[in-house]
C-alpha positions in Angstrom: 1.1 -24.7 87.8 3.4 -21.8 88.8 5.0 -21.1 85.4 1.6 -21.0 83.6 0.8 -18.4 86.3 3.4 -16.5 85.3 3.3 -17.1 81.4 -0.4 -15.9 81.3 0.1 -13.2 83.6 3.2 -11.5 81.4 1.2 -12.2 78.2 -1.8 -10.6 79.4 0.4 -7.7 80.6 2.6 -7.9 77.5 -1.3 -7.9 74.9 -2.5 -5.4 76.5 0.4 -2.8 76.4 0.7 -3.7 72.9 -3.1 -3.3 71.9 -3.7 -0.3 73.9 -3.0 2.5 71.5 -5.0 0.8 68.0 -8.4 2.0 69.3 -10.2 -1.9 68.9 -13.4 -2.0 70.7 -13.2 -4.0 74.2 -14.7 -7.1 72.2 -11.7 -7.0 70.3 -9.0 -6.1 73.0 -10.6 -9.2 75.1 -10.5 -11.4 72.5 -7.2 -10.7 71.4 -5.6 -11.0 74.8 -7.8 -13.9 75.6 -6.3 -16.2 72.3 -2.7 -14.9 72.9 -2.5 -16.2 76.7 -4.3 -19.6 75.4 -2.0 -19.9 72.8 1.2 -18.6 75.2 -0.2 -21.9 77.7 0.0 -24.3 74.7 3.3 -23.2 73.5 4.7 -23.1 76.8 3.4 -26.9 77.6 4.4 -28.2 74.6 7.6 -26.6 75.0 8.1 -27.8 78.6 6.6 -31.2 77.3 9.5 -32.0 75.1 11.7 -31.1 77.4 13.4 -34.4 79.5 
């Protein structure tokens, strides 16, 4: 459970900093940084998954 903590917690960090000047409503920021950290968790389970 403790790398998804810190997967979600540097792509939240890392979508936001990178959003932050394109002037996207709040709607758009949240949903943004919402599908990259679900998408981060999958890629990083799958990743891990495949790994022996």
């Amino acid at each position: 459970m403790f790398p998804f903590y810190i997967v979600h917690q540097t792509t939240i960090i890392a979508t936001a900093f990178a959003l932050r000047g394109l002037g996207l409503p709040a709607w758009g920021e949240a949903a943004l940084t919402i599908a990259a950290t679900a998408a981060s968790c999958v890629l990083t389970y799958e990743t891990v998954r495949r790994i022996a």
